[in-house]
C-alpha positions in Angstrom: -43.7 34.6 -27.5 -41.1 32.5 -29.1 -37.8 32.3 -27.8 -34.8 34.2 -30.2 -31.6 32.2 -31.1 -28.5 34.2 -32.6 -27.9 33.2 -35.9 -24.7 31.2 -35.9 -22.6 31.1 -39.5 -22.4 27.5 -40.9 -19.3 25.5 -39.8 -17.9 23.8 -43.2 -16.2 20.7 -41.8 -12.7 20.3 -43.1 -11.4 17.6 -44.6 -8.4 16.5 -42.2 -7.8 19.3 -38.8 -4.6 20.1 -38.1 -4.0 21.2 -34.3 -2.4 24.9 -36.0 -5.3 26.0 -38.3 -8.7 24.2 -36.2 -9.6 26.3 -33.1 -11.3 24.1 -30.7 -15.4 24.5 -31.2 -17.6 23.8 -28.8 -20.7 22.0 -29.6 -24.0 24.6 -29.6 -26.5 23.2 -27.1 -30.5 24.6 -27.1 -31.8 25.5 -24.1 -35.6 26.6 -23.4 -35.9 29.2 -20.8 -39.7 29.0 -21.1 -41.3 26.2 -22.0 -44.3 26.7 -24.7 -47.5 25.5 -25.2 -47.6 25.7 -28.7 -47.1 23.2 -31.5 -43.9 22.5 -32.7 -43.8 23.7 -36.5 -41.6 23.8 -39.2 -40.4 27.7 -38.2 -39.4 26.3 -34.9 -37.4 23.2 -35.8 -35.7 25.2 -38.8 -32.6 25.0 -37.0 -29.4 24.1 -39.0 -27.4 21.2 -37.3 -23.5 22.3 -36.2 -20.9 20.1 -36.8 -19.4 19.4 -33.5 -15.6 19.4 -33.2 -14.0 17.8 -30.1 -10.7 19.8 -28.8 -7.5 17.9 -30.9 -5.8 16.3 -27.7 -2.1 16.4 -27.6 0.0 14.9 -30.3 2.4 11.8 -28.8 5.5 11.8 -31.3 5.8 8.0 -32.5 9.3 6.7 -31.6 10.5 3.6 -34.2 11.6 1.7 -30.9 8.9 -0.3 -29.3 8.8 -0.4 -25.4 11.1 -2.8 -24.2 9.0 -5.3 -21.6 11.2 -7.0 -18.8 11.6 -10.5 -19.4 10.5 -13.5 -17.1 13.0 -14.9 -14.5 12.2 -18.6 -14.7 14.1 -19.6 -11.5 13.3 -16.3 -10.0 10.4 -17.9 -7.1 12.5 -21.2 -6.6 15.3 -18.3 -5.4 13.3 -17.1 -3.0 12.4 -20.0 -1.6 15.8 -21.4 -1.3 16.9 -17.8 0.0 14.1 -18.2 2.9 15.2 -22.4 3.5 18.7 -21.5 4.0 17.9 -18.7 6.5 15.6 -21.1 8.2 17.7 -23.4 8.6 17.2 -26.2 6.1 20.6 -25.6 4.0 20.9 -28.9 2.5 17.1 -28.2 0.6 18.1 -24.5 0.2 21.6 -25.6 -1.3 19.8 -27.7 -3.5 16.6 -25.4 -4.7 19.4 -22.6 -5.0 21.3 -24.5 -8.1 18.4 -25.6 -10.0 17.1 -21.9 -9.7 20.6 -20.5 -10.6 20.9 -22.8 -13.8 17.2 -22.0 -15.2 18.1 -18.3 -14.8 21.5 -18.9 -16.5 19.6 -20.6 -19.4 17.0 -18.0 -19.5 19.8 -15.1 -19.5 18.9 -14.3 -16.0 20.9 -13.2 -12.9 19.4 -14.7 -10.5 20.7 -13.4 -6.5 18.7 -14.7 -4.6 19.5 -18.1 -6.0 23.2 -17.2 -5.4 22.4 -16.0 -1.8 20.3 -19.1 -1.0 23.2 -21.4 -2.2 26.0 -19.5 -0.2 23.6 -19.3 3.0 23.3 -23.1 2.3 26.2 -23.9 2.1 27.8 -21.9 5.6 24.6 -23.7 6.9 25.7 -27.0 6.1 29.6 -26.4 7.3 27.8 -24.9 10.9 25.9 -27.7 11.2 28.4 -30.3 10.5 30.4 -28.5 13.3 28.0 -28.2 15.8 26.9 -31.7 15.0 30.8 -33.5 15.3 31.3 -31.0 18.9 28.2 -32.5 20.4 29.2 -35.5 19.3 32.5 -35.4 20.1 31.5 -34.5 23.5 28.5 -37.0 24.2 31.9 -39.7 23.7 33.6 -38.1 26.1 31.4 -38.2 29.0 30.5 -41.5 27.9 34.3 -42.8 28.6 34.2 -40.3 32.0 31.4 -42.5 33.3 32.8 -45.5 32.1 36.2 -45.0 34.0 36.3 -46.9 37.1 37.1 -44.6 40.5 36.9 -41.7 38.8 34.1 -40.3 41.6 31.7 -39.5 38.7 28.3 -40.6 39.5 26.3 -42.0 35.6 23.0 -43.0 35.9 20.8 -45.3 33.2 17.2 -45.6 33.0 18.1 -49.4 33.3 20.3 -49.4 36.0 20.8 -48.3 39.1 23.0 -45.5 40.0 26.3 -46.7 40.9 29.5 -44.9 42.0 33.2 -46.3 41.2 
């Protein structure tokens, strides 16, 4: 016994679908339920091929204005790195990194903040070291002229000299 197939009316294809007037078709797939031992003959294979129409997918609206993509920061890295050398501690190569970052961003069109921060950070960096630097200095004088004052009861000793006591 040979297995019946409905009769399906011929599907004309069209010659441009619209999404309104094409209802999505799905594709007609043969199946055996029993498999046969007879022959394959030309009553069998007499089956008409379906045009398969895929589901139209949504329609995107073109827009005249093209996607805008974000432009390259050329001193955008050197920023960073003189943002991160300032807060380290090395102004004077922050100060330094930060300006030539700021001016390629300024001749790219660029803001560039961390450029701006690195150079500020570098520069208090700078002015606190120069501080700290003329205090200890400052100081290191003044117990050098304590020690060198005779009978002042201040004991100074040398890694050359004995310890002595004016």
């Amino acid at each position: 016994m040979e297995p019946t197939q409905p009769e399906q009316p011929p599907v004309e294809p069209t010659e441009e679908p619209t999404v309104e007037s094409t209802p999505p078709v799905e594709p007609v797939v043969q199946q055996d339920t029993e498999p046969t031992t007879e022959p394959a003959t030309e009553s069998t294979s007499s089956v008409e091929p379906v045009a398969s129409v895929t589901p139209a997918s949504p329609v995107v609206p073109v827009t005249s204005t093209p996607v805008a993509v974000a432009p390259v920061n050329p001193g955008k890295t050197m920023g960073i790195v003189s943002f991160i050398l300032s807060l380290v501690g090395i102004g004077l190569v922050g100060l330094i990194l930060g300006i030539i970052a700021k001016k390629k961003s300024k001749t790219a069109g660029q803001t560039n903040g961390f450029a701006l921060a690195g150079i500020i950070i570098g520069i208090v960096n700078i002015v606190v070291v120069t501080i700290v630097t003329t205090f200890i200095i400052i100081g290191a004088v003044a117990v050098v002229q304590k020690c060198n004052q005779p009978g002042s009861g201040v004991t100074c000793t040398s890694s050359t000299s004995s310890t002595s006591t004016y």
